[in-house]
C-alpha positions as CSV (number, residue, x, y, z in Angstrom):
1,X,66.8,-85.5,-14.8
2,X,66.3,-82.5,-12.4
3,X,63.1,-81.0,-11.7
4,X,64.4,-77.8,-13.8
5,X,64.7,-79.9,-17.0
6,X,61.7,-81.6,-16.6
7,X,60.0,-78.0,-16.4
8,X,61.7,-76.4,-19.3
9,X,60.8,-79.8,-21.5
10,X,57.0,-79.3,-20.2
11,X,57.3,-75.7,-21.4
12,X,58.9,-76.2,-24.7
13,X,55.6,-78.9,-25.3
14,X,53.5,-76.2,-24.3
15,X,55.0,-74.0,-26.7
16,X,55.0,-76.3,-29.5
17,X,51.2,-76.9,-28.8
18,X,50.7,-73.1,-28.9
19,X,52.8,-73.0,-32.7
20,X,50.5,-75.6,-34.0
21,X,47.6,-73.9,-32.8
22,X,48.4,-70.2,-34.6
23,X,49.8,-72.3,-37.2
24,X,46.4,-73.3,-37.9
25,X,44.6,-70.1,-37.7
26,X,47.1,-68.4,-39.5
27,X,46.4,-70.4,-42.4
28,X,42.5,-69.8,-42.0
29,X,43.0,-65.9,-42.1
30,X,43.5,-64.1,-45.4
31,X,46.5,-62.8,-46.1
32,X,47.5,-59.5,-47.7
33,X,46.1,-55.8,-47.2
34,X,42.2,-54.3,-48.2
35,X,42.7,-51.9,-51.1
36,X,39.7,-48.9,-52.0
37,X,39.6,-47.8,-55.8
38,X,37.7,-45.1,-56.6
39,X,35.4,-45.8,-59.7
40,X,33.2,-42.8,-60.4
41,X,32.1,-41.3,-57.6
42,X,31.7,-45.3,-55.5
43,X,34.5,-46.6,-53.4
44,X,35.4,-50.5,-54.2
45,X,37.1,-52.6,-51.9
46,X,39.6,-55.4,-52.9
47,X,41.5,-57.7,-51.1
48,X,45.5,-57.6,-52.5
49,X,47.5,-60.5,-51.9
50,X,50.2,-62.8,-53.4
51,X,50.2,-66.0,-54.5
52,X,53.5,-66.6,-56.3
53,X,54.7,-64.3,-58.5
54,X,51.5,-62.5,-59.2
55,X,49.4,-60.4,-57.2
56,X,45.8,-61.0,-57.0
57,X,42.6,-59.4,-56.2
58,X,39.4,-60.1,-55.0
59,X,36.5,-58.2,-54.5
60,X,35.2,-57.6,-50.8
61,X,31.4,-56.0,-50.4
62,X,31.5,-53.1,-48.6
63,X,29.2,-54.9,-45.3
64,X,33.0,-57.2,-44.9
65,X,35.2,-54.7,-45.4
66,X,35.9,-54.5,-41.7
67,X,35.5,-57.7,-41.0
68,X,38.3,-58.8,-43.5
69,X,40.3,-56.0,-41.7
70,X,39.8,-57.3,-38.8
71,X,41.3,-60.7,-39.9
72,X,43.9,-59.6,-41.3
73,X,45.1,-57.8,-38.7
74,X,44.3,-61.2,-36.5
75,X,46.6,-62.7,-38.6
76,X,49.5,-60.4,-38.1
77,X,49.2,-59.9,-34.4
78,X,49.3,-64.0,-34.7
79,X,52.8,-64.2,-37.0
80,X,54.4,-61.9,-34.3
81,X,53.4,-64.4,-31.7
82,X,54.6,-67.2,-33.8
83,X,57.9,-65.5,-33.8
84,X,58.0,-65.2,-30.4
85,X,57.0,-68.6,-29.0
86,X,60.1,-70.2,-31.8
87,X,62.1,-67.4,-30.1
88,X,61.0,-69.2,-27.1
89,X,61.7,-72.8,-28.0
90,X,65.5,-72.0,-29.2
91,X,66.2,-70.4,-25.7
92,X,64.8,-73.4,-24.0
93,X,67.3,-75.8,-26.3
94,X,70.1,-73.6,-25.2
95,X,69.2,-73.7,-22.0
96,X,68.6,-77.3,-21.9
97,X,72.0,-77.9,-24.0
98,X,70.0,-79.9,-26.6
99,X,67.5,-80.2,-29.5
100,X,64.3,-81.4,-28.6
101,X,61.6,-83.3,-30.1
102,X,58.8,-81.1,-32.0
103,X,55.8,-83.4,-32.3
């Protein structure tokens, strides 16, 4: 095996690694978008997201507002990096001219 190969297989581990990692904080971030509905003259918060079929609300005092903003946005930022480390791993199979192992 030459010293490239052995570099590229170190890389795709490293990358794996990295998948499992956002993997896992992806699923500890909420998903979906922070809604505001005006009731009276008071602003609400909500939290909108899908599970299945149905969307779903949940209320979100105003002091975590941001801080469920901030998440969620965590969470995108994360699924784009996601993308681009599996973007990663199929270059490094081409490259390599073969599937390899994803522990």
């Amino acid at each position: 095996m030459s010293v490239l190969e052995d570099i590229l297989e170190e890389e795709y581990e490293r990358s794996a690694r990295l998948i499992r990692l956002m993997e896992e904080e992806i699923a500890s971030l909420p998903k979906g978008s922070v809604r505001t509905r005006r009731i009276g003259s008071r602003d609400y918060y909500y939290l909108n997201y899908r599970e299945g079929d149905k969307v779903r609300s949940e209320y979100i005092q105003i002091s975590e507002v941001e801080e469920v903003r901030g998440k969620i946005a965590r969470r995108k930022e994360l699924q784009v990096a996601l993308k681009e480390q599996r973007t990663s791993q199929r270059q490094i199979e081409r490259a390599l001219g073969r599937r390899l192992r994803n522990e």
